[in-house]
C-alpha positions in Angstrom: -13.8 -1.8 -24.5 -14.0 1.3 -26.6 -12.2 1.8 -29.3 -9.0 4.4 -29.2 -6.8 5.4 -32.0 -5.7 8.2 -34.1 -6.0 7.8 -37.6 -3.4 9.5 -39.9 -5.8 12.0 -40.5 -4.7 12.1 -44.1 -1.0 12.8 -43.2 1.0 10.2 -45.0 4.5 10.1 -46.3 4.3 12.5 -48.4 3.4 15.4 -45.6 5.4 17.9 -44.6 8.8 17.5 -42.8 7.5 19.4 -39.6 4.3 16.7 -39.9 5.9 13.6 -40.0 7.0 12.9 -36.2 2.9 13.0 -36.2 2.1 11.0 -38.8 5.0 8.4 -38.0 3.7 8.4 -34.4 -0.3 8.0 -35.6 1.2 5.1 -38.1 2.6 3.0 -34.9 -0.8 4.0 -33.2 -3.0 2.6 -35.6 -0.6 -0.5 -36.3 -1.5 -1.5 -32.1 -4.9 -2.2 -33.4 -6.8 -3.5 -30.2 -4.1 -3.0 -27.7 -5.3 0.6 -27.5 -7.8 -0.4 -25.6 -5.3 -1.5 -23.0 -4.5 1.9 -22.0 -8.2 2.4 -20.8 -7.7 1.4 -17.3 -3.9 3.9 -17.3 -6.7 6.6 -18.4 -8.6 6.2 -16.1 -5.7 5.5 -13.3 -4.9 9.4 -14.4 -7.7 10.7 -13.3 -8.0 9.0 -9.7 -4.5 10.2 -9.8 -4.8 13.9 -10.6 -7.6 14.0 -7.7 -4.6 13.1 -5.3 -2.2 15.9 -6.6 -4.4 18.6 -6.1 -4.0 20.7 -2.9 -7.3 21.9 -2.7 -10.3 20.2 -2.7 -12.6 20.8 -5.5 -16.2 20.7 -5.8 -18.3 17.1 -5.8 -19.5 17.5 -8.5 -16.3 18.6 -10.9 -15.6 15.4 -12.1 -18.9 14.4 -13.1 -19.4 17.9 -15.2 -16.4 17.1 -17.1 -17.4 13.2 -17.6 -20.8 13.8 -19.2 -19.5 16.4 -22.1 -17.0 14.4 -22.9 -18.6 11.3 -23.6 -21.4 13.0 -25.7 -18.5 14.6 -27.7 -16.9 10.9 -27.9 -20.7 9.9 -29.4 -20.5 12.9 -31.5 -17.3 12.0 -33.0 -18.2 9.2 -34.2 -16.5 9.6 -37.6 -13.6 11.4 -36.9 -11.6 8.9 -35.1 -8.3 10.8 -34.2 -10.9 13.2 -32.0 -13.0 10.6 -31.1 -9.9 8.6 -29.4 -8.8 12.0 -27.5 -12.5 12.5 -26.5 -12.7 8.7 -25.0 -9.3 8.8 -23.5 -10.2 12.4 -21.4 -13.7 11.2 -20.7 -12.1 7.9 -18.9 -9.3 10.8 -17.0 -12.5 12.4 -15.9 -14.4 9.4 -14.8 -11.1 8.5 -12.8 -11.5 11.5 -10.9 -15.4 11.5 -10.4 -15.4 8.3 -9.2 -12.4 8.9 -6.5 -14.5 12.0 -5.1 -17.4 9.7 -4.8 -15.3 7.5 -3.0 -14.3 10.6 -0.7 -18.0 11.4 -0.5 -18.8 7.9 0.7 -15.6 6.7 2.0 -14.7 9.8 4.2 -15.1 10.2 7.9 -14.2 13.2 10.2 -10.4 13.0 11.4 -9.7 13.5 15.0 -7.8 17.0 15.6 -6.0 16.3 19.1 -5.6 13.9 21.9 -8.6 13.0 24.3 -8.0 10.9 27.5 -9.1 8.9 29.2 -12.3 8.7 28.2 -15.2 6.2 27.8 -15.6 4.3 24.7 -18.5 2.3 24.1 -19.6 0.9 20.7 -19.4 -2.2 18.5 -16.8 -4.1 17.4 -16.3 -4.1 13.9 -13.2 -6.1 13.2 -10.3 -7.9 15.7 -7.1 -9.2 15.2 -4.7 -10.8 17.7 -1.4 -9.1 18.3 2.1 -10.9 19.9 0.2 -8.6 23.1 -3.2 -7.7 23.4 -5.5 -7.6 20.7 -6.2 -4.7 17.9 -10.0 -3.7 17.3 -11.8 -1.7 14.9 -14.4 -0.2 16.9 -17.9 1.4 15.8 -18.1 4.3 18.5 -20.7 6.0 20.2 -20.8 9.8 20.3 -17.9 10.5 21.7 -18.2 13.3 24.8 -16.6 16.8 23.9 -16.7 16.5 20.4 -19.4 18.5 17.9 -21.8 15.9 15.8 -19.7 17.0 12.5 -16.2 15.9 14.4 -17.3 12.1 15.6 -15.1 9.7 14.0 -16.4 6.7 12.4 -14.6 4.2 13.3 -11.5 3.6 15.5 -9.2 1.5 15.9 -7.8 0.6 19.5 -4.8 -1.7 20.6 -6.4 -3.5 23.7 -5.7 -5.7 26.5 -7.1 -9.3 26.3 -9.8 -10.4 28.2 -10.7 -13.8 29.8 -13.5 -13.9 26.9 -13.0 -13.8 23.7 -14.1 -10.4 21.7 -16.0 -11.5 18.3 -16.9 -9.1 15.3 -20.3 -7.7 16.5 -20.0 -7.7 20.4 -21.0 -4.2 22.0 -18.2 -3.0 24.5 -17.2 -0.6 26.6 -13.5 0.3 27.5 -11.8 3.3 28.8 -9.1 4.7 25.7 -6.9 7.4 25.6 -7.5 8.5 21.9 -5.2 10.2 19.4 -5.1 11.5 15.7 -4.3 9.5 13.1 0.1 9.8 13.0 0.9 12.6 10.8 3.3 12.6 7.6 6.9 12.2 9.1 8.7 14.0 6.0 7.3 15.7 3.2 5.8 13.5 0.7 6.4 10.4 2.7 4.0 7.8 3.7 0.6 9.5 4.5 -1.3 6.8 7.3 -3.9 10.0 7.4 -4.8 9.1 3.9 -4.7 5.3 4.3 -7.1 5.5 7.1 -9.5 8.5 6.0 -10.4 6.0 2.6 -10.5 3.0 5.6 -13.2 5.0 7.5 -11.2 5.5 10.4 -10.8 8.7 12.3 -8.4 7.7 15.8 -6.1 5.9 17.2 -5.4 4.6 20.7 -4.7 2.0 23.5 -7.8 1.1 26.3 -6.9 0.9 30.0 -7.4 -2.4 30.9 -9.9 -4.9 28.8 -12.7 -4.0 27.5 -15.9 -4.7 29.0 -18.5 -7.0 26.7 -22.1 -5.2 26.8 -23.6 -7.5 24.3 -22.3 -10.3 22.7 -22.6 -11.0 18.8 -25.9 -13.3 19.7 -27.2 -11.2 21.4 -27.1 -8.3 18.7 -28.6 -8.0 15.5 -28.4 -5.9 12.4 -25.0 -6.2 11.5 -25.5 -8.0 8.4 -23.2 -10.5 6.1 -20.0 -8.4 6.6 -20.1 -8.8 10.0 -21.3 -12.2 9.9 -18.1 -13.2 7.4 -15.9 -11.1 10.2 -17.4 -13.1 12.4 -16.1 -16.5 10.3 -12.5 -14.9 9.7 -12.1 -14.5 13.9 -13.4 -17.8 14.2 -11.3 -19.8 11.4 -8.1 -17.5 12.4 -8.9 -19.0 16.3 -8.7 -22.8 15.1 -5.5 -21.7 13.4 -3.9 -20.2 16.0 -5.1 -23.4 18.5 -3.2 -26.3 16.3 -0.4 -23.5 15.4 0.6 -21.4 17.6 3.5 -18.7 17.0 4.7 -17.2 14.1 3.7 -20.8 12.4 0.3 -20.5 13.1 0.6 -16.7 12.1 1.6 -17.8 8.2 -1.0 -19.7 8.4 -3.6 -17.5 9.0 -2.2 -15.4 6.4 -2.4 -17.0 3.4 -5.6 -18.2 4.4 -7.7 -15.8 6.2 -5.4 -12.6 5.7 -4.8 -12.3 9.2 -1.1 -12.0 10.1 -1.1 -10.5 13.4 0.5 -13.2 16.0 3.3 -13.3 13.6 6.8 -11.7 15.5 8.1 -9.0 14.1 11.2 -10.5 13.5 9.5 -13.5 11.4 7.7 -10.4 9.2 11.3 -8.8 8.7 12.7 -11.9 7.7 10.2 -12.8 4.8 10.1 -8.9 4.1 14.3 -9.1 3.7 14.5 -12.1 1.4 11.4 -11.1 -1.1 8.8 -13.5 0.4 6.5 -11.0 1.3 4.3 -12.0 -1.1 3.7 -15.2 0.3 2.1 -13.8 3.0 0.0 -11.7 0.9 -3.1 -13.4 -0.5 -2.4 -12.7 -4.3 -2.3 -14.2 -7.9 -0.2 -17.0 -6.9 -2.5 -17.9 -3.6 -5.7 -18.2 -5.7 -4.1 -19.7 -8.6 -2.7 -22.2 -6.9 -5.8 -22.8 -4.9 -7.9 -22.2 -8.2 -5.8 -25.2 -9.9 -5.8 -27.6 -7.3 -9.3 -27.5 -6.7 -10.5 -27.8 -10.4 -7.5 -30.8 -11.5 -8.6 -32.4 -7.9 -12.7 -32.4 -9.1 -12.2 -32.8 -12.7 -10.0 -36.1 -11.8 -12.8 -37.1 -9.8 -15.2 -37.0 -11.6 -13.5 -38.5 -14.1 -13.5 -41.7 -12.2 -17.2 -42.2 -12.4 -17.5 -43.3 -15.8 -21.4 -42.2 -15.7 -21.1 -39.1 -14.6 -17.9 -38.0 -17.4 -20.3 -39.8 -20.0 -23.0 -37.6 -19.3 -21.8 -34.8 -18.1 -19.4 -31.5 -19.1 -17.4 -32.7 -15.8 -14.9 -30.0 -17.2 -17.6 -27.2 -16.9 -18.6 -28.7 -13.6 -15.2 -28.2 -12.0 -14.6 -24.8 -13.3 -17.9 -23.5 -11.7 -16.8 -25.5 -8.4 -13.7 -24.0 -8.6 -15.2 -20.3 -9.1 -17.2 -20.9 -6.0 -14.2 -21.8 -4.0 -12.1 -18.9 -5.4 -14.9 -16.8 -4.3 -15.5 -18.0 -1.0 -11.4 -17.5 -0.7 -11.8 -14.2 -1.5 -14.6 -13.3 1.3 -13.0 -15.3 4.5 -9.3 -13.6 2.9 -10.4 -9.9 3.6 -10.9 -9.1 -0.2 -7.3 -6.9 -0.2 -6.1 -5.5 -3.4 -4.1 -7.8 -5.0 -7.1 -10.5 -4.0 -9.4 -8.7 -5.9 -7.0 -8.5 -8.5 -6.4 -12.2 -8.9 -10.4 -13.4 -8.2 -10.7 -11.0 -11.5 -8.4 -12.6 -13.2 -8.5 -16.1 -12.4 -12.6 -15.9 -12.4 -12.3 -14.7 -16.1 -9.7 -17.6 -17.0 -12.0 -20.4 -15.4 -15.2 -18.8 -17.2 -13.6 -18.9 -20.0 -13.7 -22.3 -19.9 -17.8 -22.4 -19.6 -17.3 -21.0 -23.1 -14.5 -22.6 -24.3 -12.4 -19.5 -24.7 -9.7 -19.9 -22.7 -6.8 -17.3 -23.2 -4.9 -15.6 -20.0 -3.7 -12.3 -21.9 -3.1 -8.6 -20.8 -7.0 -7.6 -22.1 -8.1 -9.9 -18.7 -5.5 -7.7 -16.6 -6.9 -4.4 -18.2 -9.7 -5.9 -17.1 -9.0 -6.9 -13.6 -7.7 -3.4 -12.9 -10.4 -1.2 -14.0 -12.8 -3.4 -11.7 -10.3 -2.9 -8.6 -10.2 0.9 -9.5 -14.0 1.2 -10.0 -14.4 -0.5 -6.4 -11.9 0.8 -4.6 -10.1 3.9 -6.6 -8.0 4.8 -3.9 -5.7 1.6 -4.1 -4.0 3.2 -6.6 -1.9 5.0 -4.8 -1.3 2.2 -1.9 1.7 -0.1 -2.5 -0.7 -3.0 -2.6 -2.2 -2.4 -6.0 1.4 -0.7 -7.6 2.8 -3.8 -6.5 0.1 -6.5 -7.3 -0.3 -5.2 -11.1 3.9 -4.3 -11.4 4.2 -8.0 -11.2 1.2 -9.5 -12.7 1.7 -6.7 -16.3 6.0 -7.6 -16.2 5.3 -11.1 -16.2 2.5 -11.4 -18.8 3.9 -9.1 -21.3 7.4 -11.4 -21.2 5.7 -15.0 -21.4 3.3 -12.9 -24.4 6.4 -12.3 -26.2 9.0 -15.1 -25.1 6.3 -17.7 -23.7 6.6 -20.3 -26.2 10.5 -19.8 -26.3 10.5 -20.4 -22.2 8.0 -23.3 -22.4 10.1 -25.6 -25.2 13.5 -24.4 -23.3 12.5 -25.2 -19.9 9.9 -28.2 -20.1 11.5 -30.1 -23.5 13.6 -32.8 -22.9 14.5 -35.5 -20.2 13.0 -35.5 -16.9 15.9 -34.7 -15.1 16.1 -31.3 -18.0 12.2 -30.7 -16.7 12.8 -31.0 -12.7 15.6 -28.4 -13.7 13.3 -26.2 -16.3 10.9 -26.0 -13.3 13.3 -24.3 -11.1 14.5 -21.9 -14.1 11.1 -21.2 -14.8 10.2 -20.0 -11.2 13.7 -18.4 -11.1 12.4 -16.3 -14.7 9.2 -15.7 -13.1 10.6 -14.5 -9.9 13.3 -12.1 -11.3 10.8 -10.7 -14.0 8.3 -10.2 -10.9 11.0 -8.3 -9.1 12.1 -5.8 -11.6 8.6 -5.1 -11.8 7.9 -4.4 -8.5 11.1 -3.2 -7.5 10.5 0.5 -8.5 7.4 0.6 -5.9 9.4 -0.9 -3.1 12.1 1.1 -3.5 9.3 4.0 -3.2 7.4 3.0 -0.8 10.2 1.1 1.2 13.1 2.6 0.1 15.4 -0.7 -0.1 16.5 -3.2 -2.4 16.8 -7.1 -1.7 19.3 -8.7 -3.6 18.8 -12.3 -3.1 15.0 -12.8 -3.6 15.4 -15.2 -6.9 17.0 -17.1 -4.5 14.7 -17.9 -1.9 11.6 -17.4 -3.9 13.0 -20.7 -6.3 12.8 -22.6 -2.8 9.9 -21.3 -1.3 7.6 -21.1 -4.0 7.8 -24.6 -4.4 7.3 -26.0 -1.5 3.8 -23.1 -0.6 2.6 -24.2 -4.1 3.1 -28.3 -3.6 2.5 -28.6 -0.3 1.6 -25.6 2.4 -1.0 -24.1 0.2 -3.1 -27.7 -0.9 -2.7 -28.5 2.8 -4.4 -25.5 3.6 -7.8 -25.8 1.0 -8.0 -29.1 3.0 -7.5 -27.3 6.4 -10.3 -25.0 5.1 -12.5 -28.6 4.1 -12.0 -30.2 7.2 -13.2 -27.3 9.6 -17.0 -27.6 9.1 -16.1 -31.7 11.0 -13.5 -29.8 13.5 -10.8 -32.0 11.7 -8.4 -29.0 10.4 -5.6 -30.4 13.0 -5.1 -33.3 10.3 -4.5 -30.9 7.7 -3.2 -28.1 9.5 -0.4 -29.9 11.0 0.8 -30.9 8.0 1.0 -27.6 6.6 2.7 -26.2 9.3 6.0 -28.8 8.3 6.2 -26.6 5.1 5.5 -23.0 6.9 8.4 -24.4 9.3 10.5 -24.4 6.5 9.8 -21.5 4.8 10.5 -19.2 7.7 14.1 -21.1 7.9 14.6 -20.2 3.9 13.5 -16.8 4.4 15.5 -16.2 7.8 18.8 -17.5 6.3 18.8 -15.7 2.9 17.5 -12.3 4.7 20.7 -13.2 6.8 22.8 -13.2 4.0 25.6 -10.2 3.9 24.8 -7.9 1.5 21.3 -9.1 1.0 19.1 -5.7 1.6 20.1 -2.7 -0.3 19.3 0.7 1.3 18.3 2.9 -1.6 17.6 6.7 -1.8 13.9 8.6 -1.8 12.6 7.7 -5.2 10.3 11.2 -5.5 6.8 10.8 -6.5 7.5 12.5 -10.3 9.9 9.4 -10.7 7.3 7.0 -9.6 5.1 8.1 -12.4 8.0 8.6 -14.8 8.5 4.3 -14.3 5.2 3.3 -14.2 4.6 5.4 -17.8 8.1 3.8 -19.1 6.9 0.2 -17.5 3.1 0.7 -19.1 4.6 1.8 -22.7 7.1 -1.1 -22.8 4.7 -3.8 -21.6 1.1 -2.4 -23.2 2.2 -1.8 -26.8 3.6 -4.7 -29.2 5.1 -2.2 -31.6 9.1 -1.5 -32.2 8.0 2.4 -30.1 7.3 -0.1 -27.1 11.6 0.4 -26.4 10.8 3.9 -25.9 9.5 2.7 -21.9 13.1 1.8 -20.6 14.4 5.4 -21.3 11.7 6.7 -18.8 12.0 4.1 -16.8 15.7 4.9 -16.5 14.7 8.6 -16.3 12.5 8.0 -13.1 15.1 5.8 -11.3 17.9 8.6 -12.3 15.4 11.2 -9.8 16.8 9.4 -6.6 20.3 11.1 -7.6 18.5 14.5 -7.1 17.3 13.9 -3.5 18.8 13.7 -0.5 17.2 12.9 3.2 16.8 16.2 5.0 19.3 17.5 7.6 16.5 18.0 10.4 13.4 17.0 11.4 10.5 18.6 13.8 7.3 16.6 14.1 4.9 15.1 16.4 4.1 18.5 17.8 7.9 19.1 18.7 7.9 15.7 20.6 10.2 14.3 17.7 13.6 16.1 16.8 15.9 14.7 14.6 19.4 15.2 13.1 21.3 13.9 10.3 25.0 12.2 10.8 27.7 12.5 8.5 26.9 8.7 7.8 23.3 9.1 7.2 22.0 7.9 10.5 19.6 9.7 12.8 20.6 11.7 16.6 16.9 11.5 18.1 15.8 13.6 21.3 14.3 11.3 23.9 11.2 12.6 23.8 10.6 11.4 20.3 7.6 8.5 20.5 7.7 4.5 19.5 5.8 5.2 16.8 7.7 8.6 15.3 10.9 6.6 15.4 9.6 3.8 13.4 8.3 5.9 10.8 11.4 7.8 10.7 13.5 4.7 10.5 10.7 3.3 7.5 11.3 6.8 5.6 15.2 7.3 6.0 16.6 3.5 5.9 18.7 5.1 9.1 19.5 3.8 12.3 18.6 6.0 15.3 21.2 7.5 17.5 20.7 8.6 21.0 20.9 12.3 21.4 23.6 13.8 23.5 23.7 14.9 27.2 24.1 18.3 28.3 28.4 19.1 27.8 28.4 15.8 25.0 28.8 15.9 21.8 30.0 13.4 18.8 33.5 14.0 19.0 33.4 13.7 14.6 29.9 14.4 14.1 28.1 17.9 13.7 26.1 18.1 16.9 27.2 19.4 20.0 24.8 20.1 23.2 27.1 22.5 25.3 23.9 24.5 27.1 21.3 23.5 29.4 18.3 23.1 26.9 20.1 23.6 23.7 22.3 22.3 20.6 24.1 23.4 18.1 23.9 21.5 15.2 26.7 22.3 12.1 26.9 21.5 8.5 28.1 23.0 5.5 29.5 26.0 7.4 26.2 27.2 9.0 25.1 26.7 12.4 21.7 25.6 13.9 20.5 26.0 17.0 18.0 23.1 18.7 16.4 24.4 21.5 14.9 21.2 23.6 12.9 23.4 26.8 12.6 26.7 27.6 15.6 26.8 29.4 17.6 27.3 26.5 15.7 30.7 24.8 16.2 32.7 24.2 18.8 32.3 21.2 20.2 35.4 19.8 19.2 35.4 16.3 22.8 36.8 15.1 24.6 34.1 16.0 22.9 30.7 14.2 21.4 30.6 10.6 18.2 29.1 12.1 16.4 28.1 14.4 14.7 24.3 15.8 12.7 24.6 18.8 10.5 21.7 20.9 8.8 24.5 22.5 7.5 27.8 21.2 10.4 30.0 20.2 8.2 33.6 19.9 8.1 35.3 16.9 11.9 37.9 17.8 13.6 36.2 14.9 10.8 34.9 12.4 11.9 37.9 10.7 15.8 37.4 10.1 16.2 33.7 10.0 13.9 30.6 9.1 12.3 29.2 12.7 10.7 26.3 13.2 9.1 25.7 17.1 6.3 23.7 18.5 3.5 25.8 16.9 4.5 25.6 13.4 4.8 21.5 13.9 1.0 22.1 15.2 -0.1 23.7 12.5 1.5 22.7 9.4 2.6 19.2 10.4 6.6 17.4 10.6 8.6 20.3 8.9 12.4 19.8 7.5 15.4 21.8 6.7 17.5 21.0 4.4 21.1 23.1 4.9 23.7 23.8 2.1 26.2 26.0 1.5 23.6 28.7 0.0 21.2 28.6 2.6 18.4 27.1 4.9 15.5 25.6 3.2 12.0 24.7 5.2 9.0 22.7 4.1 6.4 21.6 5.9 4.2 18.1 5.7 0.9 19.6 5.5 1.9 22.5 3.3 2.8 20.0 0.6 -0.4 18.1 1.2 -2.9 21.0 1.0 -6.2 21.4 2.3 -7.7 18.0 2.2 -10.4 16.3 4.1 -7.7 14.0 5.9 -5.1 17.0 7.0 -5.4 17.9 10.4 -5.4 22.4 10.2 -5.8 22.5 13.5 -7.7 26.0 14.9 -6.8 27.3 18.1 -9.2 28.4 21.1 -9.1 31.5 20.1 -10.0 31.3 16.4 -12.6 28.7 17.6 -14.5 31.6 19.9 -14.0 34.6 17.1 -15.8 31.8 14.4 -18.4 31.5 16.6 -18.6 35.1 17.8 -17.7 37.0 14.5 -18.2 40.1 16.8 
């Protein structure tokens, strides 16, 4: 890696008062020596991130016009080094963002703008996974009829009903779908699934009428290539799974070896998601280190038996290139995820170290590690995958960097008895450091806190990494002979238990935490905080947990909003007094969940016409229409066209499912139908000084995957100018 440091620049003790924050601050710069190179991959990170702020979207080929000065005024500063190290760090920010627009460029796919349906679907299948009902496909589509060559999505992806014969990765098919846009933003800033999926290459959503109909088999078709082929191998392997396990059993399984969770019940997910197992079920550092491990102590003993062969032969070298083969092969049939790619990286450069007897797991490998996952895919960095993956994996290597050899002669000195219990504080260390340093992006992303994961982590962990996981490497050696039941079975004793552990202590009063919105500006604030304490060695490192305490101090300056219109008016929403949710019937599966995912509430069912919550602000007196109270202003909720039209004197605002007409857009803030079509969910916020309105898409911008829809009207005058 480059080189980047500021030099004192000649400023020295004897400089000016006014000088000497700069020269004290170039001093414990240049005292980091090579961890400045560590703050590459953050440098770059900033870049992909600034690309994701902006509301507009700027010209292909900005980034790279900004890249290519920059590194030729890096070159040209080569002996000025304070320069230099500002030239190298903005030329890595610009890189960031060139290489997320080419990512856009190649990754993007037009967004469906409304619903179609029924209509035929035919095209290949790219993906499939099985669901506790039906089946979910990622489909390559045909042109789809009605839509303009510049609209067709690229892919879709389709909840289906199961058919006598078994879909595979490749098969041509034709079903009959109702289609639908990607699910909007639910509140401002929230989780944005248009964005996921736009990156993913998928345009729609939807649900087929019956099965699906096989045109073509995978035999039958060519062209698809390895991908498909290695889709092809995960269906198959998840299949053999699923036959010895079946349930949620067989569901872990396939997890943590093929990446394929979908038979699992949602209450089994839940469970392992309320007692901090989740990431046993996501193929990570652990997953391949283990695996990694076993396989090279397993073939290095081995060998070691033939005398010949360990005579002769590096059998040390030997294993560590086996090893990287497996790892590899884990990788492809696991779905190459984030935090996969993250540990292959990192593992792969600790076992080829070993080719040249180097061998040194330090925070330059996970510098490493993340630049490669950013250059690949540079949208994971805003996904909780990669917050998550590299929370952990920087917390826990900057503590066993600077308390390792404390923790290894605490924990494994003494008698065996003092080791058996050193094991289980060592995974108990390792789990809570993991935790604080993931915690911040599950309370963002999740918005709750578990409590008692140390607790089930120090008896899971032990049992995936001594028995479920070796079990399954052998599952994985048996299946070329059609043996994997003897291995499988075995591995579903420790799965068994597992799902107990993590079922009990999710049971546990007290256990989950429901936190406030952590906003987006204290998400940065603790990852900048969590990067300056963990990246630098200096005494200035303790300058992270003041940020860090700075961004978690933000959730005290939000609060969920009062109302919520979305879904094209289909969901309405009101806050209680005790933080829960009064949803209007009409409000879909799918907005309810969401909302329920972005509030930590529980839904409440809306009132009948002359009902209201004896204690609780709304009160539905009127054919069609609410009133809804708080902080001595009133809001009218208008739920058909029965109940308009509302006076505009007598509420401070207005909520309507249908259109509300523009009478009182002028005295009062209105929110209807229309405005949740074009600008996306919208919320209001009420206090004692007012009524305050922001839209989803307004905060979003105008961005390849926002939906601005156009009316009819604006359509025809595009067209017709005239």
């Amino acid at each position: 890696m480059a080189e980047v440091a500021v030099a004192g620049g000649g400023i020295g003790a004897s400089a000016p008062r006014r000088l000497r924050p700069i020269a004290a601050f170039a001093a414990a710069l240049a005292a980091e020596d090579d961890r400045r190179a560590l703050w590459l991959p953050v440098f770059f990170g900033t870049g992909i991130a600034l690309y994701f702020t902006l509301t507009f979207e700027p010209p292909i080929w900005a980034g790279l016009a900004a890249t290519v000065p920059l590194v030729l005024a890096a070159a040209a500063l080569r002996g000025h080094s304070g320069w230099r190290a500002v030239a190298i760090a903005l030329a890595f920010v610009a890189a960031g963002f060139a290489v997320m627009q080419e990512a856009r460029f190649t990754q993007g796919a037009p967004m469906l703008q409304r619903r179609m349906g029924p209509v035929p679907v035919t095209g290949r299948v790219a993906d499939i996974d099985e669901l506790d009902r039906g089946w979910r496909i990622i489909i390559t589509p045909d042109p789809l009829p009605g839509l303009a060559t510049d609209e067709q999505p690229k892919r879709l992806r389709l909840h289906i009903a199961p058919a006598s014969d078994r879909l595979r990765p490749g098969d041509r098919v034709s079903l009959k779908a109702m289609l639908y846009p990607v699910p909007a933003q639910i509140l401002p800033y929230g989780r944005d699934m248009q964005r996921e999926l736009y990156f993913a290459g998928i345009g729609g959503v939807g649900y087929s009428y019956g099965a699906a109909r096989r045109l073509a088999s995978a035999e039958d078709e060519t062209g698809g290539g390895w991908r498909e082929w290695v889709m092809q191998l995960r269906a198959e392997m998840t299949d053999r799974i699923h036959a010895v396990l079946p349930g949620a059993t067989g569901g872990v399984a396939g997890a943590v070896i093929t990446g394929k969770r979908g038979t699992m019940p949602e209450e089994v997910k839940q469970a392992f998601r309320d007692s901090g197992l989740s990431h046993l079920l996501a193929i990570a550092g652990m997953h391949l280190g283990l695996v990694g491990g076993f396989v090279f102590f397993s073939l290095r003993g081995g060998l070691a038996l033939i005398p010949w062969l360990a005579l002769r032969y590096p059998i040390k070298k030997i294993a560590a290139v086996a090893t990287l083969a497996v790892l590899f092969c884990y990788l492809i049939i696991s779905g190459s995820a984030v935090p996969t790619e993250r540990a292959f990286v990192m593992n792969g450069i600790v076992f080829a170290a070993i080719l040249i007897d180097r061998l040194r797991l330090s925070m330059r490998i996970c510098a490493l590690a993340a630049m490669v996952v950013l250059v690949i895919d540079p949208a994971s960095l805003v996904g909780v995958s990669f917050q998550m993956s590299f929370g952990a994996v920087v917390a826990l290597i900057a503590v066993y960097e600077t308390w390792g050899s404390r923790l290894a002669h605490f924990f494994h000195s003494g008698s065996f008895l003092h080791q058996i219990l050193g094991y289980c504080g060592a995974v108990a260390v390792t789990t809570v450091v993991a935790t604080v340093g993931t915690e911040p992006f599950a309370i963002y992303h999740f918005h709750h806190l578990v409590l008692y994961s140390p607790l089930a982590n120090v008896i899971a962990v032990p049992i995936s990494a001594m028995w479920t996981l070796p079990w399954g490497v052998i599952a994985c050696l048996l299946m070329p002979f059609g043996l994997e039941h003897l291995a499988l079975i075995p591995m579903g004793w420790g799965i068994d238990v597992t799902i107990v552990v993590a079922q009990w202590v999710a049971a546990l009063p007290g256990n989950v935490w429901k936190m406030p919105k952590l906003p987006t500006s204290g998400a940065i604030l603790i990852g900048l905080g969590g990067c300056w304490l963990c990246l630098w060695q200096g005494r200035w490192r303790w300058w992270g947990p003041p940020m860090i305490v700075m961004g978690l101090a933000t959730m005290l300056l939000t609060r969920p909003p009062d109302i919520v219109l979305g879904d094209l008016g289909r969901l309405l929403a009101v806050r209680a007094p005790d933080g829960d949710y009064y949803v209007a019937p009409t409000a879909e599966k799918i907005s309810r969940s969401f909302l329920t995912t972005e509030t930590g509430a529980h839904l409440l069912p809306w009132p009948e016409k002359g009902q209201s919550d004896a204690d609780g602000p709304l009160e539905c007196s009127a054919e069609g229409r609410c009133t809804y109270s708080a902080y001595g202003r009133r809001i009218a909720l208008v739920t058909n066209d029965s109940g308009l039209p509302v006076p505009c004197y007598t509420v401070d605002a207005i909520v309507a499912q249908v259109a509300a007409g523009f009478g009182c857009k002028s005295q009062i803030p209105v929110a209807d139908r229309i405005d949740s079509w074009r600008q996306g969910s919208i919320a209001l916020w009420i206090g004692a000084d007012g009524v305050a309105v922001e839209s989803a898409n307004a905060s979003r911008g105008g961005r390849p995957w926002v939906p601005h829809p156009v009316s009819r009207r604006e359509r025809e005058r595009a067209a017709d100018p005239r």
